[in-house]
C-alpha positions, 0 to 999 in steps of 0.5 A: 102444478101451476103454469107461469111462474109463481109471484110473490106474495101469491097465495097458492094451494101447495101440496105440502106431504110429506113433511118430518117433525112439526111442520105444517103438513097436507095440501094448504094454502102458502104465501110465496115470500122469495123475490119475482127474480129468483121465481123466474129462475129457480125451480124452488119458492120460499113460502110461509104456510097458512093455518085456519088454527089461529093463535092471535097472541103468537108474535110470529103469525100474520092473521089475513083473510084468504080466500074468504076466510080467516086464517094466518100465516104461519111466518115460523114455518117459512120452506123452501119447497119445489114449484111442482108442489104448486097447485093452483094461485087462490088468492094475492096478498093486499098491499098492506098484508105484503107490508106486514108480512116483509116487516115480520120476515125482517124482524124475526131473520134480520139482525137487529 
């Protein structure tokens, strides 16, 4: 478990098990999308998982490099999990893969 409290658009090894249906499972790296105010209070994080299977034609994917390597986030996999599931901060997000990442959130869950 992380100490602090996790940021937003942090990426973190989370572990992810056990999951039920599709989801993404294992120990991965997440990208911590629910706003600093409610991390500071809640024991829970919203986060989209990222994927080294890349799909560059899915509309509901940000590919990023993390870590050094290529990968996407998975934004139809968005979660709520616990902050205990928090392993360790691997990386933070760029400012322009932030921008990227708010403007796909709200064009796959905001009404149109």
């Amino acid at each position: 478990m992380i100490r602090g409290t996790p940021s937003r658009y942090g990426v973190y090894l989370a572990a992810l098990d056990p999951t039920i249906g599709g989801k993404l499972a294992k120990a991965r790296p997440v990208v911590v999308v629910s706003l600093d105010a409610l991390n500071r209070h809640l024991e829970t994080v919203v986060v989209c998982p990222l994927t080294t299977s890349l799909h560059p034609a899915w509309r509901t994917r940000l590919p990023v490099t993390c870590a050094g390597q290529s990968a996407e986030i998975a934004v139809d996999q968005i979660r709520t999990i616990s902050t205990q599931r928090l392993m360790k901060k691997v990386d933070t997000l760029s400012a322009s893969h932030a921008a990227q990442l708010r403007g796909l959130l709200a064009e796959m869950y905001a009404e149109p």
